[in-house]
N, CA, C and O atoms as CSV, one atom per row, in Angstrom:
chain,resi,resn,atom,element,x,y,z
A,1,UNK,N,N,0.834,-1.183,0.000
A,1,UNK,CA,C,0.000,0.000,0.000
A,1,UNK,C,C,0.884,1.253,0.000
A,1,UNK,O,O,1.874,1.322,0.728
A,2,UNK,N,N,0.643,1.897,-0.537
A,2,UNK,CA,C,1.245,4.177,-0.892
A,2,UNK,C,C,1.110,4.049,-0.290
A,2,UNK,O,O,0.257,3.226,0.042
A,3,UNK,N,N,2.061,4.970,0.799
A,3,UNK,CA,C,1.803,5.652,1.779
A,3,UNK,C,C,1.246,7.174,1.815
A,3,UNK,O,O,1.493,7.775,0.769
A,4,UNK,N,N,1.017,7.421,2.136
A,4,UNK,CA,C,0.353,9.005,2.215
A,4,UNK,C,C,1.215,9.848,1.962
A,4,UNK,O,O,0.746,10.592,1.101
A,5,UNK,N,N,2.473,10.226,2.301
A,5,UNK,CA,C,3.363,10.887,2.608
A,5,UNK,C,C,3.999,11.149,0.669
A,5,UNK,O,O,3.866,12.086,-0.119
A,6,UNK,N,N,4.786,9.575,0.557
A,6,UNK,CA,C,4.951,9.815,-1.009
A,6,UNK,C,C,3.996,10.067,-1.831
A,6,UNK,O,O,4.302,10.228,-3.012
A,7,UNK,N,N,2.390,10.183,-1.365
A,7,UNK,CA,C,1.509,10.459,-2.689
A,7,UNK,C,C,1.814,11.968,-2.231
A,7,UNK,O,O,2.208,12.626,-3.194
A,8,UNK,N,N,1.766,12.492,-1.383
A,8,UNK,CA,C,2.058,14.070,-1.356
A,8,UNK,C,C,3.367,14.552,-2.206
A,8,UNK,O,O,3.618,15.424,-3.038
A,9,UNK,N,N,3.855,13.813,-1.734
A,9,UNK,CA,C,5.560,14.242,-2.340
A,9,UNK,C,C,5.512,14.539,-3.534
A,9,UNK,O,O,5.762,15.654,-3.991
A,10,UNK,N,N,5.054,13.173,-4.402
A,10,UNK,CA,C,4.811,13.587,-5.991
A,10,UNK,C,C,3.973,14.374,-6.118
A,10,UNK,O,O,4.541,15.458,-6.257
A,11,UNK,N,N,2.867,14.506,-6.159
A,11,UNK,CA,C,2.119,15.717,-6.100
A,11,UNK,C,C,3.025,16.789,-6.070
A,11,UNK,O,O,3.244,17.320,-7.159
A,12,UNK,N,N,3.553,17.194,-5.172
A,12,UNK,CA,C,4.572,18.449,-4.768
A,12,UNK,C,C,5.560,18.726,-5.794
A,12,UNK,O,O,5.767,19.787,-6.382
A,13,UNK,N,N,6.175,17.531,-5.923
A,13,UNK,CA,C,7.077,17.298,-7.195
A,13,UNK,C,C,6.271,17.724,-8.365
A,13,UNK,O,O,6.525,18.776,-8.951
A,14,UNK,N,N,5.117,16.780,-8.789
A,14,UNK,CA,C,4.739,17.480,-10.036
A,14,UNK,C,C,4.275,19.036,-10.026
A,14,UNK,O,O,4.623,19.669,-11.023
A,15,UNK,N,N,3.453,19.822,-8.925
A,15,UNK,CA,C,3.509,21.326,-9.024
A,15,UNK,C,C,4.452,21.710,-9.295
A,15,UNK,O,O,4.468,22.450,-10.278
A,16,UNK,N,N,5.931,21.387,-8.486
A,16,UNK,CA,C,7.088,22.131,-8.678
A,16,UNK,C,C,7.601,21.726,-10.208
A,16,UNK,O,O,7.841,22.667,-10.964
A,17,UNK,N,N,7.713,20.874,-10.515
A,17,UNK,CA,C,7.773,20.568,-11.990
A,17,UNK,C,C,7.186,21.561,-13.162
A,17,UNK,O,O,7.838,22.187,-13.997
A,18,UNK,N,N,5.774,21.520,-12.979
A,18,UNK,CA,C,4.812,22.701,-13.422
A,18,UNK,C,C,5.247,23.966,-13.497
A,18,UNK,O,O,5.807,24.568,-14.413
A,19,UNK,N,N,4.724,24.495,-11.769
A,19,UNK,CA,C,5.529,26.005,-11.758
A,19,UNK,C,C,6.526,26.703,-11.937
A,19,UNK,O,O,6.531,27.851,-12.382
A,20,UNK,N,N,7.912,25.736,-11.433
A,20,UNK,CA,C,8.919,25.685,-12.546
A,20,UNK,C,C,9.475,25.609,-13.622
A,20,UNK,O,O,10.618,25.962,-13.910
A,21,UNK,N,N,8.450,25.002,-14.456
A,21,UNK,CA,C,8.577,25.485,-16.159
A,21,UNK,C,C,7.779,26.992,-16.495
A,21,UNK,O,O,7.898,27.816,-17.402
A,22,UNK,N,N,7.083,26.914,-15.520
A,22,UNK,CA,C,6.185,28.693,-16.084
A,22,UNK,C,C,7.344,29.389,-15.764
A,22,UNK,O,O,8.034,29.887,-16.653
A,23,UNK,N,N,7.726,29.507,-14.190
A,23,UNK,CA,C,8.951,30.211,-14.080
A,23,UNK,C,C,10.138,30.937,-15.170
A,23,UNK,O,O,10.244,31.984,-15.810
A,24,UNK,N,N,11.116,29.397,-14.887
A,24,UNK,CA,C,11.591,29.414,-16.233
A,24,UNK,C,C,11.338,30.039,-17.088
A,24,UNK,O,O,12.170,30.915,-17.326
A,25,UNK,N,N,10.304,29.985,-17.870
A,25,UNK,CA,C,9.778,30.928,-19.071
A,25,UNK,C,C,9.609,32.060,-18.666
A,25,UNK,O,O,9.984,32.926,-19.456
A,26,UNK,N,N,8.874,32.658,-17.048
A,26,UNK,CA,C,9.098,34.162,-16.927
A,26,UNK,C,C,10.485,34.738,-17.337
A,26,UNK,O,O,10.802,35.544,-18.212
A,27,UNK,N,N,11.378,33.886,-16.185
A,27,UNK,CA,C,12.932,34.056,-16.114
A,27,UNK,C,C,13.713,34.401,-17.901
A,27,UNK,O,O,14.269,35.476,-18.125
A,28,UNK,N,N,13.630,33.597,-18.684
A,28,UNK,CA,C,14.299,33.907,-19.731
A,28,UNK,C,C,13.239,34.636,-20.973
A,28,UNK,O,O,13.619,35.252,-21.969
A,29,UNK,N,N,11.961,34.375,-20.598
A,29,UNK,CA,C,11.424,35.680,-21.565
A,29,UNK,C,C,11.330,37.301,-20.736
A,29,UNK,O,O,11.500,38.297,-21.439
A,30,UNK,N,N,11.198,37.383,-20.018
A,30,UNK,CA,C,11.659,38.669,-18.992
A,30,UNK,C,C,13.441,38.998,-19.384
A,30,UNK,O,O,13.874,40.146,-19.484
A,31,UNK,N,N,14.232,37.850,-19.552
A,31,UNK,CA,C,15.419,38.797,-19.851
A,31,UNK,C,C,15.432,39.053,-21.354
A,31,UNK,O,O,15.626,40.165,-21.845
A,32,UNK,N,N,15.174,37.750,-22.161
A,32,UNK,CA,C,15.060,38.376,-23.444
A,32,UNK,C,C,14.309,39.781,-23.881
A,32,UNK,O,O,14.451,40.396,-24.937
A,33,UNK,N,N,13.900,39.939,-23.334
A,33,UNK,CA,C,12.603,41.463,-23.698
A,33,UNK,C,C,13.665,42.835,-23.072
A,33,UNK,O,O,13.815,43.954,-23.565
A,34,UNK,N,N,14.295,42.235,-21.811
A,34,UNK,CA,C,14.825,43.511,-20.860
A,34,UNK,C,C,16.217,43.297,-21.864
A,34,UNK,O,O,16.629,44.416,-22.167
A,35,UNK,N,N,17.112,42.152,-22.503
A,35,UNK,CA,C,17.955,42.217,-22.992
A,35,UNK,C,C,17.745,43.359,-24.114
A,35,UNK,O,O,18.740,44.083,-24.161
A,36,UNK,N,N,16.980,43.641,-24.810
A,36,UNK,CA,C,16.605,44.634,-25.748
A,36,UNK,C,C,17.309,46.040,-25.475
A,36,UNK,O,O,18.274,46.651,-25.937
A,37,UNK,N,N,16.372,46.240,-24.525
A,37,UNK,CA,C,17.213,47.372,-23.819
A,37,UNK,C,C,18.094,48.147,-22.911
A,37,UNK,O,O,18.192,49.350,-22.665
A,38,UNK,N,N,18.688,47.112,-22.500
A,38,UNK,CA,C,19.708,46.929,-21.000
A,38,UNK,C,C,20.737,46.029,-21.819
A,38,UNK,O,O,20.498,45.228,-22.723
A,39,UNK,N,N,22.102,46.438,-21.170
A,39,UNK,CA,C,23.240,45.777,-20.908
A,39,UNK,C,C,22.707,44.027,-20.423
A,39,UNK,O,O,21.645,43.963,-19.804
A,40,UNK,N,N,23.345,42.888,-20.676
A,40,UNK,CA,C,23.104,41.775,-20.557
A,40,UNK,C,C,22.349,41.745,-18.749
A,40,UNK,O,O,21.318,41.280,-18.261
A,41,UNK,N,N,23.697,42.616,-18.149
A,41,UNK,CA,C,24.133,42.205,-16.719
A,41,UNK,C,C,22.982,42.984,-15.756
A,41,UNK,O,O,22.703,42.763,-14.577
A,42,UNK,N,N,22.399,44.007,-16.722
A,42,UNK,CA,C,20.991,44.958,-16.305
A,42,UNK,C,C,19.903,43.591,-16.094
A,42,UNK,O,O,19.579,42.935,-15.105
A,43,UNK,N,N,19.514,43.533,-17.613
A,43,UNK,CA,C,18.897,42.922,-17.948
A,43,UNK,C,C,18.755,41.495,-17.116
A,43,UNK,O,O,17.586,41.165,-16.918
A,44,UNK,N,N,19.625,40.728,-16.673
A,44,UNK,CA,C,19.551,39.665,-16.020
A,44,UNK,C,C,19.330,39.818,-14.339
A,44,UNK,O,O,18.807,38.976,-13.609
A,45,UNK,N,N,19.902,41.190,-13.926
A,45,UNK,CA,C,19.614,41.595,-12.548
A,45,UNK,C,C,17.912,41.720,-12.859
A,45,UNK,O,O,17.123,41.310,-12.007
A,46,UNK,N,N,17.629,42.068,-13.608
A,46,UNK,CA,C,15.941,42.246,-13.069
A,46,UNK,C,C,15.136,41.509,-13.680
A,46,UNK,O,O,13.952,41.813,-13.824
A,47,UNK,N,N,15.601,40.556,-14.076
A,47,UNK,CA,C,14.961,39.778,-14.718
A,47,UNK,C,C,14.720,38.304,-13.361
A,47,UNK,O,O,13.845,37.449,-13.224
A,48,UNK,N,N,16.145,38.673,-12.497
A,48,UNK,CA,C,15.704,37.330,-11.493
A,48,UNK,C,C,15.514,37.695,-10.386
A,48,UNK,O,O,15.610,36.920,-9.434
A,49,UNK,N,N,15.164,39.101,-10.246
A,49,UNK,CA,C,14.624,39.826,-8.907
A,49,UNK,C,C,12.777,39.442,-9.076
A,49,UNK,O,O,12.051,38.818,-8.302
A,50,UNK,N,N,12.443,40.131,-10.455
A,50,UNK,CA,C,10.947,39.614,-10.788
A,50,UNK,C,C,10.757,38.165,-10.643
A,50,UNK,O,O,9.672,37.779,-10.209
A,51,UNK,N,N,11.776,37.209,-10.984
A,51,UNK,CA,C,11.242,36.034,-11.126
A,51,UNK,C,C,11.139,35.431,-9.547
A,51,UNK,O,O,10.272,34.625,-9.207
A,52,UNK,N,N,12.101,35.927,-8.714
A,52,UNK,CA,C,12.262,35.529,-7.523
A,52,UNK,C,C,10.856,36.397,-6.820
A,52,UNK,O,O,10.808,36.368,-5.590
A,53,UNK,N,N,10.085,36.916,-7.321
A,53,UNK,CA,C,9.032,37.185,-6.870
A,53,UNK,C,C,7.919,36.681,-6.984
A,53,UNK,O,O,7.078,36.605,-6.088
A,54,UNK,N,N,7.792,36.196,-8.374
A,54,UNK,CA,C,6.845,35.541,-8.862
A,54,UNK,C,C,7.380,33.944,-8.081
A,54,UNK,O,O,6.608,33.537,-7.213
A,55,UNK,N,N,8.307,33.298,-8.288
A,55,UNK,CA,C,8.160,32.018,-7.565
A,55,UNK,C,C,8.020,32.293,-6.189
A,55,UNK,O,O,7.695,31.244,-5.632
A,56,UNK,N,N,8.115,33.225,-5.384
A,56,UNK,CA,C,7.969,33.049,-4.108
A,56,UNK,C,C,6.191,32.812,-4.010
A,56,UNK,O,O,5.685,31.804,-3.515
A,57,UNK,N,N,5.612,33.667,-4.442
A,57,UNK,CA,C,4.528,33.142,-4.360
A,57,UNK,C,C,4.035,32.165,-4.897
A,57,UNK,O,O,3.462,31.538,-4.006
A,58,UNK,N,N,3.881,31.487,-6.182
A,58,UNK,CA,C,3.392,30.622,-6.734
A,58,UNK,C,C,4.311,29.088,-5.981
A,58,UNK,O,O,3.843,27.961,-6.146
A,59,UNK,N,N,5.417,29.287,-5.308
A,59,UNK,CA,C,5.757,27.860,-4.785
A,59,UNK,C,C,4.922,27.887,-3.119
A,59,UNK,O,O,4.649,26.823,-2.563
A,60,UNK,N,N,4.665,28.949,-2.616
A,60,UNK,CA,C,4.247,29.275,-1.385
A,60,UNK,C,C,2.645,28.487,-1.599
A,60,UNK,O,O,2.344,27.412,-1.081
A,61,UNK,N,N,1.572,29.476,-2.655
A,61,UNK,CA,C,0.714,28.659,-2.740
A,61,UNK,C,C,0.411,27.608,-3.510
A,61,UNK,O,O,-0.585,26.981,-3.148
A,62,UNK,N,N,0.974,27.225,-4.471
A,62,UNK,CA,C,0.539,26.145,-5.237
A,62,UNK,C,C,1.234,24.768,-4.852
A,62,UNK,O,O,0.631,23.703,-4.720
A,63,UNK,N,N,3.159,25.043,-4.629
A,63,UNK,CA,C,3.626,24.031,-4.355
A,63,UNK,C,C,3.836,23.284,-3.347
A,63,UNK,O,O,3.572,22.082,-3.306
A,64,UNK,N,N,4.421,24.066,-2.291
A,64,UNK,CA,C,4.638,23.930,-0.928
A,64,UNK,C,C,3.487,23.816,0.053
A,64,UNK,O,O,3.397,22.899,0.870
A,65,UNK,N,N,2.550,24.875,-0.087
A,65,UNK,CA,C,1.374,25.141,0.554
A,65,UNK,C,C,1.475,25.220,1.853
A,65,UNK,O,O,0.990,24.406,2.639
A,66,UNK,N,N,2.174,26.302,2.171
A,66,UNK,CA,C,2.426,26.873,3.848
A,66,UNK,C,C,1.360,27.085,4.277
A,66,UNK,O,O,0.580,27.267,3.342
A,67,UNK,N,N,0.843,27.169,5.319
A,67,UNK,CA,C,0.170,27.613,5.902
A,67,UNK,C,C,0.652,28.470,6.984
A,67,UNK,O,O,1.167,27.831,7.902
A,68,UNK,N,N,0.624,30.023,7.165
A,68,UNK,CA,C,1.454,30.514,8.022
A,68,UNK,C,C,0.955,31.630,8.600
A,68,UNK,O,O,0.282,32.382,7.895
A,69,UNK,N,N,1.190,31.960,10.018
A,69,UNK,CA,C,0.673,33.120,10.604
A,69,UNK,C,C,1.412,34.414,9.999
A,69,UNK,O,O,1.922,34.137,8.913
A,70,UNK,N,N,1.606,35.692,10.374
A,70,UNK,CA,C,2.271,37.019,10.059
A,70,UNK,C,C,3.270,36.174,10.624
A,70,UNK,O,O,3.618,35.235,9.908
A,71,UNK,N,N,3.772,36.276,11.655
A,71,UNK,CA,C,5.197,35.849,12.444
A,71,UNK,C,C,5.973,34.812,11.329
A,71,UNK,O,O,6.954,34.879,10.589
A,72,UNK,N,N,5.120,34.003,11.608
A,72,UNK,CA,C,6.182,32.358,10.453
A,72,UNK,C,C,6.159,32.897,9.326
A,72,UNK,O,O,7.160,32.551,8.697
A,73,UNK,N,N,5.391,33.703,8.648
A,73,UNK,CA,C,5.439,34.467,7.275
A,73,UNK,C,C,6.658,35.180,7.076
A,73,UNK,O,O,7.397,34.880,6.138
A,74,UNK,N,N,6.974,36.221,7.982
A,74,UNK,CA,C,8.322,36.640,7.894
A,74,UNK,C,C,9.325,35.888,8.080
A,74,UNK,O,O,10.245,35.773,7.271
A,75,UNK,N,N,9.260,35.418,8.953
A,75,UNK,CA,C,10.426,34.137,9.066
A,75,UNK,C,C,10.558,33.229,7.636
A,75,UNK,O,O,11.601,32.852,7.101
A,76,UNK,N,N,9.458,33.051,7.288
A,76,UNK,CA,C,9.654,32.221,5.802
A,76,UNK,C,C,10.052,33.347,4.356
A,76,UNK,O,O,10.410,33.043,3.219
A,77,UNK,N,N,9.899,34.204,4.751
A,77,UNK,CA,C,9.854,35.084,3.493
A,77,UNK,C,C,11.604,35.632,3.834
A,77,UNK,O,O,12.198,35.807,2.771
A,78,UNK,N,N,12.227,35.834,4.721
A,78,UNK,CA,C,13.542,35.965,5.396
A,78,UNK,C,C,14.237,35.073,4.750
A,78,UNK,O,O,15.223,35.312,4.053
A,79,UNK,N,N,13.537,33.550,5.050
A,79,UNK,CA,C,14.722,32.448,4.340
A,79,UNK,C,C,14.674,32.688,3.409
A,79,UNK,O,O,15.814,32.765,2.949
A,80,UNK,N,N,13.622,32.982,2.406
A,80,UNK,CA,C,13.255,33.045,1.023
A,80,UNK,C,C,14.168,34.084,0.366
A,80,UNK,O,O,14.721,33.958,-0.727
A,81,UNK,N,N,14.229,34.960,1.065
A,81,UNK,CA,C,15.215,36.219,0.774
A,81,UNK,C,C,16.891,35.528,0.682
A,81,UNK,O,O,17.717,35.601,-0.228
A,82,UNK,N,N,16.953,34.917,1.903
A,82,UNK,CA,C,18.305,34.244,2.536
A,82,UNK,C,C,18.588,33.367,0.739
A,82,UNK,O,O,19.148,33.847,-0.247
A,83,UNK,N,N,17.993,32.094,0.899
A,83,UNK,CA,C,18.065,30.972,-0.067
A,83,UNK,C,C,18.302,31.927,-1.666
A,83,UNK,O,O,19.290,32.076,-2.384
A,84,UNK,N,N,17.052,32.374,-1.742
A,84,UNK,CA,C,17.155,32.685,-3.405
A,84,UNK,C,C,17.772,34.237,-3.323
A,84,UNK,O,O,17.274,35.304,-3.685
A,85,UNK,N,N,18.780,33.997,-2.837
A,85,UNK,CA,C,19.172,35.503,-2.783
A,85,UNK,C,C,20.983,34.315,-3.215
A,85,UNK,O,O,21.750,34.344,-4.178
A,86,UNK,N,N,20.967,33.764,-2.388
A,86,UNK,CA,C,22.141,32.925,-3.284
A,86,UNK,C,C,22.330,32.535,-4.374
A,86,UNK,O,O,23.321,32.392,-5.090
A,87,UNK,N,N,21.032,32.324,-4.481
A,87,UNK,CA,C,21.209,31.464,-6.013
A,87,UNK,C,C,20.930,32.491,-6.964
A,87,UNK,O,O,21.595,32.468,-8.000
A,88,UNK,N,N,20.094,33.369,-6.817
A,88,UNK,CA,C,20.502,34.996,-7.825
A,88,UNK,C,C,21.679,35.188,-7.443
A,88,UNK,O,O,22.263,35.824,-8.321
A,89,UNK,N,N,22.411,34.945,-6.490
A,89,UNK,CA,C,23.997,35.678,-7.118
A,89,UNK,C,C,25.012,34.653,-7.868
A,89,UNK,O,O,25.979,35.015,-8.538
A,90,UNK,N,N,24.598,33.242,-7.626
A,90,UNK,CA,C,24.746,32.664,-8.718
A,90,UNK,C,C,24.772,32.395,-9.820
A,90,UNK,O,O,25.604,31.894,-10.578
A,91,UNK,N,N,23.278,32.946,-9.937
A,91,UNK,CA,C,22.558,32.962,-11.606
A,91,UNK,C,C,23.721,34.303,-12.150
A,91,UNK,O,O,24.612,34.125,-12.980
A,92,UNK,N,N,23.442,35.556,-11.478
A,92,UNK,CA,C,24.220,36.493,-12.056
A,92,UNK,C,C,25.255,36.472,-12.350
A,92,UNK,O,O,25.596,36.739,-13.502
A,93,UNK,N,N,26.331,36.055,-11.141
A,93,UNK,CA,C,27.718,36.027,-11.365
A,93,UNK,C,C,28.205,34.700,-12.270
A,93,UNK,O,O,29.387,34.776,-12.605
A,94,UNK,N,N,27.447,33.411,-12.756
A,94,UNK,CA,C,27.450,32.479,-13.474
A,94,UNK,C,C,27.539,32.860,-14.822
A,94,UNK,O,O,28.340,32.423,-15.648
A,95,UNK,N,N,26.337,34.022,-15.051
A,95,UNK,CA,C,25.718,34.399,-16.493
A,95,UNK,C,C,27.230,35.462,-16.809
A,95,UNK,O,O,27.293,35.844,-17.978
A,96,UNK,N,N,28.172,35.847,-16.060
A,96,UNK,CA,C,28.949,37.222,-16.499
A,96,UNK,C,C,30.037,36.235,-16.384
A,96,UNK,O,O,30.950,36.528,-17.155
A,97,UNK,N,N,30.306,34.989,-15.580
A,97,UNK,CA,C,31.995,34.114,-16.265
A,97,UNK,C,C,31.425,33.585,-17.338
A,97,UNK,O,O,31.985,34.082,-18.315
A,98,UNK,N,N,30.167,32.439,-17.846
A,98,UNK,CA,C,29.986,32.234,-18.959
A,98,UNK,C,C,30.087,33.339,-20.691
A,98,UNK,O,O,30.310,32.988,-21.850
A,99,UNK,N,N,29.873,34.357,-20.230
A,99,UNK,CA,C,29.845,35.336,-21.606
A,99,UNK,C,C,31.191,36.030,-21.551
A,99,UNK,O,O,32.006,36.073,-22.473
A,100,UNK,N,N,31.345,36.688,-20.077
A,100,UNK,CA,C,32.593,37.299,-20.420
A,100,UNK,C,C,34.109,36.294,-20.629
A,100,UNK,O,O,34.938,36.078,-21.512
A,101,UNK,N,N,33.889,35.959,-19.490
A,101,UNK,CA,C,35.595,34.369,-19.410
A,101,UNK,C,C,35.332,33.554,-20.574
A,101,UNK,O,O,36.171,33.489,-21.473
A,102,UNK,N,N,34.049,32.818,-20.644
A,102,UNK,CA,C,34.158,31.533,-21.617
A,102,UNK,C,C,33.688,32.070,-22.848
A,102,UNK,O,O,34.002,31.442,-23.859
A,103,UNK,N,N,32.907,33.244,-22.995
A,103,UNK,CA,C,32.926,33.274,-24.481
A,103,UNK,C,C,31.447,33.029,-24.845
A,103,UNK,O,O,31.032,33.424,-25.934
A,104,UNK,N,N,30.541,32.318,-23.872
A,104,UNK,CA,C,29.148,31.959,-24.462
A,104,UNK,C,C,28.399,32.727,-24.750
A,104,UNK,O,O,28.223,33.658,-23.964
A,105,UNK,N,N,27.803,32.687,-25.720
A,105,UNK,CA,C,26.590,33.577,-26.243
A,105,UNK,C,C,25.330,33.277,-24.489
A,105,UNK,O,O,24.936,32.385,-23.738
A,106,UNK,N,N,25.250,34.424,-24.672
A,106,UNK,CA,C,24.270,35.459,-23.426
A,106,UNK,C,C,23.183,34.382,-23.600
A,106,UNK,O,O,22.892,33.703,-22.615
A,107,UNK,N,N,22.706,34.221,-24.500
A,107,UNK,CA,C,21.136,33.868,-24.421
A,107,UNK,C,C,21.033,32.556,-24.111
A,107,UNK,O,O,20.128,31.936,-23.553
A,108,UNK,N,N,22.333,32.128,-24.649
A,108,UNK,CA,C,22.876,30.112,-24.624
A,108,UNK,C,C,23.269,29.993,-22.879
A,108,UNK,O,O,22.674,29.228,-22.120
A,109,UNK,N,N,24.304,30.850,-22.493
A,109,UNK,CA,C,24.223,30.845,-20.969
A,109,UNK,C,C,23.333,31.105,-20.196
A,109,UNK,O,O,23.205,30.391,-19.202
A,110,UNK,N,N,22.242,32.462,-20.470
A,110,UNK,CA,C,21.141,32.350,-19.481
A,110,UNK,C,C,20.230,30.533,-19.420
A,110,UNK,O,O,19.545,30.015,-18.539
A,111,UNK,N,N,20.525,30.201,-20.342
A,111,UNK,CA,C,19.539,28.956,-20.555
A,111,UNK,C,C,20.432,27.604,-19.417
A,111,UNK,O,O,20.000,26.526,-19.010
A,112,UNK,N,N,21.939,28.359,-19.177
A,112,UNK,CA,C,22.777,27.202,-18.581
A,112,UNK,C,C,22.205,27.513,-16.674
A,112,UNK,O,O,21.839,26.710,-15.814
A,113,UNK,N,N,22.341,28.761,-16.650
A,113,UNK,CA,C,22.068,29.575,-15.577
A,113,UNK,C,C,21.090,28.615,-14.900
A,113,UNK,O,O,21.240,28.055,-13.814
A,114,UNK,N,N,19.865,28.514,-15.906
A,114,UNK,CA,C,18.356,28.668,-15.623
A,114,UNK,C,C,18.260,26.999,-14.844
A,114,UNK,O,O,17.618,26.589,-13.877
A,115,UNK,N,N,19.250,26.318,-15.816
A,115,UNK,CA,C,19.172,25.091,-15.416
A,115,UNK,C,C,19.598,25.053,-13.930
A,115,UNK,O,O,18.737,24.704,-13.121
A,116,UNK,N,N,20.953,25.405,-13.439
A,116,UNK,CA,C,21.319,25.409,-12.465
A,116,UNK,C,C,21.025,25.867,-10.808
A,116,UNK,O,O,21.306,25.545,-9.654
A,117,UNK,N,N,20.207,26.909,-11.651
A,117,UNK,CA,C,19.507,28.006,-10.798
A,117,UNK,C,C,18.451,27.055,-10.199
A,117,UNK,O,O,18.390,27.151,-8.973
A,118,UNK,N,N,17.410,25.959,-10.873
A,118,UNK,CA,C,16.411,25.725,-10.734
A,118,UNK,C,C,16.597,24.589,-9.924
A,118,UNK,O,O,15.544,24.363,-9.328
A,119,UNK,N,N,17.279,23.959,-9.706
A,119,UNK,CA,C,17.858,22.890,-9.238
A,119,UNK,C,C,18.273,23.258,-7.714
A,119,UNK,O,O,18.052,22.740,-6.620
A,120,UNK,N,N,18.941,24.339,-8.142
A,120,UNK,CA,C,19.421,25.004,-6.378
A,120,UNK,C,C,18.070,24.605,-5.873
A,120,UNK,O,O,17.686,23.603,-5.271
A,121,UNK,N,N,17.235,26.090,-6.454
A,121,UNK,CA,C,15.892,26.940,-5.664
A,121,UNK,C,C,15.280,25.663,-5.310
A,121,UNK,O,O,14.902,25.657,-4.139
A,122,UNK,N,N,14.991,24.231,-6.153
A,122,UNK,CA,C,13.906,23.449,-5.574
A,122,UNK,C,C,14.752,22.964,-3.886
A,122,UNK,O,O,14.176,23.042,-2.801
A,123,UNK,N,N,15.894,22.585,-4.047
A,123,UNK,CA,C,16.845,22.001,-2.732
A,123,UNK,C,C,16.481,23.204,-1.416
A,123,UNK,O,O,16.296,23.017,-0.214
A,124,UNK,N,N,16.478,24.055,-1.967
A,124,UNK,CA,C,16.729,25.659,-1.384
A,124,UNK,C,C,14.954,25.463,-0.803
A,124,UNK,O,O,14.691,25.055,0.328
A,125,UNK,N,N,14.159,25.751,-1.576
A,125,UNK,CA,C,13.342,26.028,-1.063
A,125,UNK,C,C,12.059,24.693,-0.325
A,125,UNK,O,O,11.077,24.861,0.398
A,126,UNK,N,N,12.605,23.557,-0.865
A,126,UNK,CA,C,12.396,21.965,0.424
A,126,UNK,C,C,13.006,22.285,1.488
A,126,UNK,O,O,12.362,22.388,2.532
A,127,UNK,N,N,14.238,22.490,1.464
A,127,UNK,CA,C,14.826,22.136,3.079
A,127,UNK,C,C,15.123,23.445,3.639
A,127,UNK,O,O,15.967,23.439,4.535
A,128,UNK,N,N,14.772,24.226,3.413
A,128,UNK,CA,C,15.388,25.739,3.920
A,128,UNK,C,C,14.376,26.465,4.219
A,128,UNK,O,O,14.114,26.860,5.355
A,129,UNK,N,N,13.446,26.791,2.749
A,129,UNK,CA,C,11.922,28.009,3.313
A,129,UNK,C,C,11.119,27.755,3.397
A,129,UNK,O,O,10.521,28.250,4.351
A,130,UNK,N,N,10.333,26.745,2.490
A,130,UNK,CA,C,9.185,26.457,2.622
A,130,UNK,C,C,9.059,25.438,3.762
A,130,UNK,O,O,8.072,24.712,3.642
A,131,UNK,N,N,9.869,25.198,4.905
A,131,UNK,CA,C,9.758,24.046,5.513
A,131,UNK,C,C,8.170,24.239,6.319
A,131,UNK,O,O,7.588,25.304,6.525
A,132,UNK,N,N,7.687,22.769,6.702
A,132,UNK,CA,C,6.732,22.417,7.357
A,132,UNK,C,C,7.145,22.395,8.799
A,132,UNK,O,O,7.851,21.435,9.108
A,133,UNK,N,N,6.840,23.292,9.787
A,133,UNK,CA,C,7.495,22.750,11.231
A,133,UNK,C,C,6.661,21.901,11.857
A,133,UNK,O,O,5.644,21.731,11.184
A,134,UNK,N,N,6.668,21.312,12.839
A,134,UNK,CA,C,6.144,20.664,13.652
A,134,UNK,C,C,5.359,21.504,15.145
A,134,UNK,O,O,6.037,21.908,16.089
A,135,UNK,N,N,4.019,21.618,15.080
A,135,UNK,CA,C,3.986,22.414,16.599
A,135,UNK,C,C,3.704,21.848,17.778
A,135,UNK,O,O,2.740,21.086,17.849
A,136,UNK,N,N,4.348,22.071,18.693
A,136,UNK,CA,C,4.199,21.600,19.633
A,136,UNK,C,C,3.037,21.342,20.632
A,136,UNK,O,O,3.247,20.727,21.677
């Protein structure tokens, strides 16, 4: 017999699967559009400040599904800041050795970024922000 626990999991998995491909697509059609008119390094700073906005919410309610008072809200939105605040300086400082050091075309590295980036944020945001506590 499933246990309860792994039918949640996948579930969770497949939202994050989901919302993470919309993401994604904010993430690199938001820079392609801002690439237009901004410097690469513009363009990619605000391109994963918006996106880190948009997933905070859409993993909060769709994936994770916190349930949280004001208090645990800040506290979760803190880590959220904490976690994907790494991995945007990842994404950024990743996207400027790929084009400038190695040579890759901008649009071919944001796509390397995106991969890497996304991979963090799900680790990042299981065991770090979105956690479930236990109350006493």
């Amino acid at each position: 017999m499933v246990k309860v626990g792994k039918i949640f999991e996948k579930k969770e998995a497949i939202c994050y699967l989901f919302w993470g491909v919309v993401t994604v697509l904010v993430n690199y059609f938001s820079y392609l559009l801002l690439e237009q008119f901004l410097m690469y390094q513009a363009a990619n700073l605000i391109s994963i400040v918006f996106t880190k906005v948009f997933a905070y919410y859409t993993n909060k309610k769709f994936v994770f599904r916190t349930n949280t008072n004001f208090k645990e809200q800040i506290h979760e939105i803190f880590r959220y800041i904490l976690g994907r605040g790494f991995t945007g300086v990842v994404d950024f400082l990743g996207l400027i050795v790929l084009v400038d050091t190695l040579m890759i075309n901008d649009k071919f590295g944001k796509m390397i970024m995106i991969v890497i980036t996304t991979i963090l944020n799900y680790f990042c945001g299981k065991i770090f922000v979105f956690k479930k506590f236990n109350k006493l």
